[in-house]
C-alpha positions in Angstrom: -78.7 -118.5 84.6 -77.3 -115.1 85.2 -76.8 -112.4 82.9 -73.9 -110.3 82.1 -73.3 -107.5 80.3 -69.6 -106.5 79.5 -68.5 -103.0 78.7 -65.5 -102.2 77.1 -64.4 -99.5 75.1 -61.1 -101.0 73.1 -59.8 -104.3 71.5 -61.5 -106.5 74.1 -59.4 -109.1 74.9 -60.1 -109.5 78.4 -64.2 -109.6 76.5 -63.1 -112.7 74.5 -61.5 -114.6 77.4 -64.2 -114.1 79.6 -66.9 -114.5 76.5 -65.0 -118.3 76.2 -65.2 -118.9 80.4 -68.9 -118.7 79.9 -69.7 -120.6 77.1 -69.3 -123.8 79.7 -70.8 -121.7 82.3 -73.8 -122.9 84.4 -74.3 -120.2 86.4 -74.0 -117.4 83.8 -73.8 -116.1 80.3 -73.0 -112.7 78.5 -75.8 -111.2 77.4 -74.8 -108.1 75.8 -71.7 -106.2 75.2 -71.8 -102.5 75.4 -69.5 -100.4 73.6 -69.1 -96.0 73.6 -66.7 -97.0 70.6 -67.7 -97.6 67.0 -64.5 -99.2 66.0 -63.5 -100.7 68.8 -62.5 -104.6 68.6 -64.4 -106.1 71.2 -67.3 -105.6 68.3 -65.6 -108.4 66.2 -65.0 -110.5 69.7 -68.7 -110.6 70.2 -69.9 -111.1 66.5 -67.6 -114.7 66.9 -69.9 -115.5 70.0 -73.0 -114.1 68.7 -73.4 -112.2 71.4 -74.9 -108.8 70.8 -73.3 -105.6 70.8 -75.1 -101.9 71.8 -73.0 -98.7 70.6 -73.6 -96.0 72.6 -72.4 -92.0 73.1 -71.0 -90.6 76.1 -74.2 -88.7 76.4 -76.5 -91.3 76.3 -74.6 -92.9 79.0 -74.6 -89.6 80.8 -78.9 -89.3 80.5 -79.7 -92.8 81.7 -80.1 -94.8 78.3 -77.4 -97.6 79.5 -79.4 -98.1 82.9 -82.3 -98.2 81.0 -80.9 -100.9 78.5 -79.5 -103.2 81.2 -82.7 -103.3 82.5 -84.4 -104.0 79.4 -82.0 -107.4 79.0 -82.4 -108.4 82.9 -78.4 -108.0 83.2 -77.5 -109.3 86.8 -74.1 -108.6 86.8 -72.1 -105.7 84.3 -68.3 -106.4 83.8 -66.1 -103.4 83.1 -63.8 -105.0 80.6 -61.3 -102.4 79.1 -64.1 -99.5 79.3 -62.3 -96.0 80.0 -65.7 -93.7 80.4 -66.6 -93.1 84.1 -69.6 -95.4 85.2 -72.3 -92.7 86.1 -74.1 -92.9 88.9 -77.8 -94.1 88.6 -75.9 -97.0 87.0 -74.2 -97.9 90.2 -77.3 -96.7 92.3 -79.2 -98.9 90.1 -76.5 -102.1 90.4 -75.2 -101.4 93.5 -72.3 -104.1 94.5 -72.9 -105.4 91.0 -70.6 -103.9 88.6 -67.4 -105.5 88.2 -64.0 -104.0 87.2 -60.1 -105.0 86.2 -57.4 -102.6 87.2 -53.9 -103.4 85.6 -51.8 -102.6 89.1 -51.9 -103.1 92.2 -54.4 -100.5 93.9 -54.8 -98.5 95.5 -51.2 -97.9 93.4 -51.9 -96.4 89.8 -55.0 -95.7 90.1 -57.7 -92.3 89.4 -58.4 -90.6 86.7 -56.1 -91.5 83.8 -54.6 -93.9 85.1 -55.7 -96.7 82.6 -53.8 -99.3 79.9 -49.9 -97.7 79.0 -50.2 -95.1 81.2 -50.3 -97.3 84.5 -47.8 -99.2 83.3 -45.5 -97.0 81.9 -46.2 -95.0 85.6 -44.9 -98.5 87.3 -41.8 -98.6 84.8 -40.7 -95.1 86.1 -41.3 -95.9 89.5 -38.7 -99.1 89.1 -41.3 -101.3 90.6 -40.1 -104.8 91.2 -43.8 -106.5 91.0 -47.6 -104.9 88.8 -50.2 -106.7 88.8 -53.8 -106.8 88.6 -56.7 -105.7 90.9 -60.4 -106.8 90.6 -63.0 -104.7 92.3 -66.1 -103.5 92.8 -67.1 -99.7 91.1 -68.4 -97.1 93.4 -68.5 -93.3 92.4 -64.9 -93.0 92.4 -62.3 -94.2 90.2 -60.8 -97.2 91.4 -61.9 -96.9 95.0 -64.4 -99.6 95.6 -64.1 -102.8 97.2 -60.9 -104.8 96.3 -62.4 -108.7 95.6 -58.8 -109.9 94.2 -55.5 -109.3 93.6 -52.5 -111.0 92.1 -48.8 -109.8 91.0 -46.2 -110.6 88.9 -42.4 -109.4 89.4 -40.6 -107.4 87.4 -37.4 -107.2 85.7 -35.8 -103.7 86.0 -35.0 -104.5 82.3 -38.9 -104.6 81.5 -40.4 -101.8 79.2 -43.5 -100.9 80.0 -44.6 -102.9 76.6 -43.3 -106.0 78.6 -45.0 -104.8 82.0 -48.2 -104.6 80.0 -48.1 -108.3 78.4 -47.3 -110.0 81.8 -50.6 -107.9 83.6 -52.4 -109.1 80.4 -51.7 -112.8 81.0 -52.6 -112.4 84.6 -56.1 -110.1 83.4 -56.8 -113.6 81.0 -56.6 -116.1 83.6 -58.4 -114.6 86.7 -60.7 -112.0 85.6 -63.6 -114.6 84.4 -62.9 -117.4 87.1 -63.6 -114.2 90.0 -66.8 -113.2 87.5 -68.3 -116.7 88.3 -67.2 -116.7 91.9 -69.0 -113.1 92.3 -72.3 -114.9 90.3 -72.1 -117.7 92.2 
């Protein structure tokens, strides 16, 4: 049984949904969530699953502590879930082709620095896009440059706000992001 640690730094739906895919899983389970936010949701997410939650600071992240934690736990496989801190590098030296992440367009459309949760989809609204989407890949050193494993889109409406934009990504986010989690563990 593989491990999994998610990070995720806000409400953490995308945690929950994938948190219920593996409860049935035979191939893997999350072991840990990892939070750089105190009051972020995903902390009541994981207490319902009893799965254990790790706050930490941007600074420990930055000197090696979260390497050293995944580690400790065995963690095969870390999911980027929602988490807005850039993944440093002897974490992706250490996991190399290993750490997962959701992106809430199309890439390499509304993607970099910044370019996370409302702000790529208000960016889509103001481009009068006629499809977003979602885009599951692989993290390299770069913000949201590594290997595309999936994509899907949905169209838009040129009436859509970028409220709506959001919840028809999210719906898309909830049904592939844990089915391509198993695929990568499998």
């Amino acid at each position: 049984m593989k491990k999994i640690m998610i990070l995720a730094s806000g409400s953490g739906s995308n945690a929950e949904q994938i948190m219920k895919h593996f409860q049935q899983s035979k191939v893997g389970k999350i072991a840990l969530i990892g939070t750089n936010n105190p009051k972020a949701g995903v902390i009541q997410r994981a207490a319902r699953f009893d799965v254990p939650v790790i706050v930490f600071s941007k600074s420990e992240m930055a000197d090696g502590q979260l390497t050293q934690l995944a580690k400790k736990h065995d963690i095969d496989l870390i999911v980027l879930a929602g988490f807005l801190l850039k993944i440093p590098e002897d974490l992706i030296h250490a996991y190399p082709q290993q750490i997962v992440n959701i992106h809430p367009a199309l890439l390499p459309k509304y993607g970099g620095k910044g370019m996370y949760g409302h702000h790529v989809h208000e960016a889509v609204k103001a481009a009068s896009e006629s499809e977003s989407g979602i885009t599951i890949h692989l993290v390299n050193e770069h913000f949201d440059e590594g290997k595309i494993l999936f994509q899907a889109a949905v169209q838009l409406e040129p009436t859509d706000s970028p409220e709506m934009i959001a919840q028809k990504v999210l719906e898309l986010e909830h049904k592939y992001f844990p089915k391509i989690i198993e695929d990568l563990l499998k």
